[in-house]
VOBA-1610 file (N, C-alpha, C; in pm, whole numbers, padded with zeros to 5 digits, always signed):
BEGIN
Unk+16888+00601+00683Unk+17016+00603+00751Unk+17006+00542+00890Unk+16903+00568+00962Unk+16873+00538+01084Unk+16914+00351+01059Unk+16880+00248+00964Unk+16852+00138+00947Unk+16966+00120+00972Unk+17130+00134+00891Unk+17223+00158+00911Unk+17306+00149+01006Unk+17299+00249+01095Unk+17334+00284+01216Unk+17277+00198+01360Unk+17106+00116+01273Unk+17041+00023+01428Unk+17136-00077+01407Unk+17180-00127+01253Unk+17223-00280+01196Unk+17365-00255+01293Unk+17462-00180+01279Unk+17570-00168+01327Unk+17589-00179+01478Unk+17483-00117+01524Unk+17482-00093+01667Unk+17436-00288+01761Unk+17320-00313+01679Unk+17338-00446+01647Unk+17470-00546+01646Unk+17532-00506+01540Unk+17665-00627+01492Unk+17741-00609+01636Unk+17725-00484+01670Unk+17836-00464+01817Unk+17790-00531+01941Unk+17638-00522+01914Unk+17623-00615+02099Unk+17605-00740+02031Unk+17599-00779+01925Unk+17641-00924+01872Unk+17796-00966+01907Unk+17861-00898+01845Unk+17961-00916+01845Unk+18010-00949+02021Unk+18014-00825+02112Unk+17980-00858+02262Unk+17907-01009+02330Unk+17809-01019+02286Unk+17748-01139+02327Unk+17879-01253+02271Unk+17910-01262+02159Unk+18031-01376+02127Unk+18124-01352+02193Unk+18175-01264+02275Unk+18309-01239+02319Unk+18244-01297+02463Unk+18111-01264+02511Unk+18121-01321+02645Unk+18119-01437+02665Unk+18038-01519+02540Unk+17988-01656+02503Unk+18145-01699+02563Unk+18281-01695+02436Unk+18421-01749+02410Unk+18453-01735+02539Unk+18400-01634+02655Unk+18478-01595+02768Unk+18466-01767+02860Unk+18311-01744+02846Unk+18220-01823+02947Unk+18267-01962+02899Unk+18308-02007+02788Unk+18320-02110+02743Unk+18479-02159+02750Unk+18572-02069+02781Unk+18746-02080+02842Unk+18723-02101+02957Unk+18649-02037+03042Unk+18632-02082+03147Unk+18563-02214+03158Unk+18516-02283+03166Unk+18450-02396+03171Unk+18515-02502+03134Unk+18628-02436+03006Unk+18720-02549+02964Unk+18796-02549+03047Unk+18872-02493+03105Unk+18953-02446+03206Unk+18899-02527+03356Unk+18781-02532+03351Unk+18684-02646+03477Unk+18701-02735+03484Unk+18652-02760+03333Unk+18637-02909+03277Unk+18821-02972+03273Unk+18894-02965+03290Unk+19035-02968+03258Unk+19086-03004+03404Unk+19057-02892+03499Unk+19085-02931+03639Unk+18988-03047+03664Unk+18894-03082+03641Unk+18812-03207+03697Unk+18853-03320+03631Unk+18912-03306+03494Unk+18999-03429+03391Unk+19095-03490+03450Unk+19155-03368+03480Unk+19313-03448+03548Unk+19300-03532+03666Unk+19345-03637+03669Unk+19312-03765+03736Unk+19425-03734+03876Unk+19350-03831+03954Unk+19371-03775+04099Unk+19483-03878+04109Unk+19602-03836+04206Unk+19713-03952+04202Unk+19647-04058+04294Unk+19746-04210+04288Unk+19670-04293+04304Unk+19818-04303+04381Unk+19777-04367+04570Unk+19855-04389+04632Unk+19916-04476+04647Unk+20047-04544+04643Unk+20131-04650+04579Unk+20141-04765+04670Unk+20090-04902+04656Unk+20111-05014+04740Unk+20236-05034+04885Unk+20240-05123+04942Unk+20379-05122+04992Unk+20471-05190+04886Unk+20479-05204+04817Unk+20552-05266+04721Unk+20648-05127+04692Unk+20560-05027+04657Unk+20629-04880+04572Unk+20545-04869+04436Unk+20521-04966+04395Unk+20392-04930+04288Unk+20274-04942+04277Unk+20180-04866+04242Unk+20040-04894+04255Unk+19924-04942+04208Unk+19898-05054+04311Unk+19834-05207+04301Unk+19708-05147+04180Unk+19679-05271+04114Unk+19512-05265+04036Unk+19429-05219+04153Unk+19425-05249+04241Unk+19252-05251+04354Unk+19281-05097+04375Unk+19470-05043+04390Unk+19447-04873+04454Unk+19417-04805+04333Unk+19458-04839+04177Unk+19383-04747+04109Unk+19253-04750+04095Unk+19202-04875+04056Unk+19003-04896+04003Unk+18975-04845+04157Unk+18993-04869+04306Unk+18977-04739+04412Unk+18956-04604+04370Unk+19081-04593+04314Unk+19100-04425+04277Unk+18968-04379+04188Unk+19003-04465+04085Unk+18914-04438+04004Unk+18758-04448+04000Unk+18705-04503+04126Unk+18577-04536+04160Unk+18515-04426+04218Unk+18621-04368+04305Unk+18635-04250+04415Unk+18589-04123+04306Unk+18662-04090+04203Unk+18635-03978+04125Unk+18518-03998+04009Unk+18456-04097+03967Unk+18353-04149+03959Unk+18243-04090+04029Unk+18247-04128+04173Unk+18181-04124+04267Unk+18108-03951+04295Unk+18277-03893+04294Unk+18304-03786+04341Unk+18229-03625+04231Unk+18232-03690+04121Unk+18143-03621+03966Unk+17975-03664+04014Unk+17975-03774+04034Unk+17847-03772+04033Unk+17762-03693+04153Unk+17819-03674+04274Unk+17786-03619+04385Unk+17777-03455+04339Unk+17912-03418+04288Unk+17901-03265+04232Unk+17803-03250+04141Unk+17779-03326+04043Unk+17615-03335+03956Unk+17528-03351+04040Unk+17477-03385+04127Unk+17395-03361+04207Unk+17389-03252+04250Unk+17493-03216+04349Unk+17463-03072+04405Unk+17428-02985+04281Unk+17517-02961+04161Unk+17458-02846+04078Unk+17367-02868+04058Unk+17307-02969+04031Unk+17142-02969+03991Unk+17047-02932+04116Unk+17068-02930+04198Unk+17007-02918+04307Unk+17026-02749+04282Unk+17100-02719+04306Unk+17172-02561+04327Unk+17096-02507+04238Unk+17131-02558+04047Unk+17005-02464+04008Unk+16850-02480+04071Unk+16821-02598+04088Unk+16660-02610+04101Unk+16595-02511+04215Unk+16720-02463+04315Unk+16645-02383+04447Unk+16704-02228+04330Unk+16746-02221+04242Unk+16710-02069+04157Unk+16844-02033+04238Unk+16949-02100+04243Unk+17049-02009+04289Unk+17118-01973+04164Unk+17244-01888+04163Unk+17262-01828+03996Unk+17415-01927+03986Unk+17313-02052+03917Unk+17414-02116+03846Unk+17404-02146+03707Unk+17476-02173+03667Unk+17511-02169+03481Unk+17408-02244+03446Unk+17324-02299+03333Unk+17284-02442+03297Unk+17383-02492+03257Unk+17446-02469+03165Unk+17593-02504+03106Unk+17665-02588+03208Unk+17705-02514+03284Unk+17785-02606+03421Unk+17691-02713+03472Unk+17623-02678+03493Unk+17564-02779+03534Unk+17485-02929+03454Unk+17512-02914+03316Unk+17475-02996+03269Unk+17614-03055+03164Unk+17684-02972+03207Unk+17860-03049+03159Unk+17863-03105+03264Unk+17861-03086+03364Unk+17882-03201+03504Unk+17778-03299+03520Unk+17638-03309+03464Unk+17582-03422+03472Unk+17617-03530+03342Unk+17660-03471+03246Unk+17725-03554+03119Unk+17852-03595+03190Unk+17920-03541+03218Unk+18057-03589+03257Unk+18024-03703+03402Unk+17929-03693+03504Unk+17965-03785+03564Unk+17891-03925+03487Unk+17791-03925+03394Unk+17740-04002+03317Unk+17813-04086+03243Unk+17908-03977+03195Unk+18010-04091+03119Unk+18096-04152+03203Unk+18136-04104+03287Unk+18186-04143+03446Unk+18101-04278+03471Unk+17998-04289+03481Unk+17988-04381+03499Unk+17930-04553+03377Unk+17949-04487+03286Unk+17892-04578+03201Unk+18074-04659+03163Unk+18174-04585+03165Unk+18294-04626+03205Unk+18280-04722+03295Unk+18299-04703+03378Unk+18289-04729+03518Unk+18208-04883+03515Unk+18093-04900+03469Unk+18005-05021+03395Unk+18070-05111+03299Unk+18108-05080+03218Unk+18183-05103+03088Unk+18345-05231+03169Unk+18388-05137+03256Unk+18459-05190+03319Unk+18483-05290+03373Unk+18354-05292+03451Unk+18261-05370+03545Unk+18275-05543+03442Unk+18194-05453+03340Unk+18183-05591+03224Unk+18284-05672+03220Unk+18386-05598+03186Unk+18476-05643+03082Unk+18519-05748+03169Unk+18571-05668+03341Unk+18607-05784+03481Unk+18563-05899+03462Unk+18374-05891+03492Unk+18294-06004+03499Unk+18361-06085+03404Unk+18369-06070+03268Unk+18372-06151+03145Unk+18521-06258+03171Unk+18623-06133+03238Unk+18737-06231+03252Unk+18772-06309+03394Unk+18687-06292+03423Unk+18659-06343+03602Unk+18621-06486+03488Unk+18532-06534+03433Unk+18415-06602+03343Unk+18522-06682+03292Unk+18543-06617+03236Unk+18657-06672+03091Unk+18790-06782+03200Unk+18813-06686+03323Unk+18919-06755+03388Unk+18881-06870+03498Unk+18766-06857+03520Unk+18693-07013+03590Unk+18622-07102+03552Unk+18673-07059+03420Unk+18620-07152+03331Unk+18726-07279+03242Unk+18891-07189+03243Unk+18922-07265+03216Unk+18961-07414+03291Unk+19007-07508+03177Unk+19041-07633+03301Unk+19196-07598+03345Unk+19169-07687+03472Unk+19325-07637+03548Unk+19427-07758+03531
//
């Protein structure tokens, strides 16, 4: 009977551990969501906003992920009590941050290429 009663007592701090897991993991989405939403991009004198103020914008928050991946990694390494989780969703995220960011880069170069190249 005792076996019973350990298995159950078991399923319950199982069960607990998943409820904190789902907790820990709303939250983070909930992180990850505020750091998604893209930062407004301030509007030319024209009234709309130029290519150079968004890829700006967008260089800036780029920039701005990768710096916060730094600090968390730093933060855990001196043993302060930070997540690994967090901290390694923020080094993926500024990663893809920047392989974007590259990609981009390319695509410019290619049509910078493509356009001094043609004849005039």
């Amino acid at each position: 009977m005792s076996g019973i009663g350990g298995g159950a007592m078991s399923v319950d701090r199982i069960m607990a551990m998943r409820q904190q897991i789902l907790e820990k993991n709303q939250a983070l989405s909930r992180a990850n969501q505020e750091l998604a939403t893209p930062a407004p991009v301030a509007p030319a004198q024209g009234g709309a906003a130029s290519f150079a103020d968004a890829l700006e914008g967008a260089l800036g928050k780029v920039n701005q992920s990768q710096h916060q991946a730094t600090e968390l990694s730093a933060a855990y390494e001196r043993g302060e009590t930070i997540d690994i989780a967090k901290v390694m969703l923020a080094r993926q995220q500024a990663s893809v941050g920047f392989e974007a960011t590259l990609q981009v880069r390319n695509k410019l170069l290619s049509a910078y290429k493509d356009i001094m190249s043609m004849p005039v």
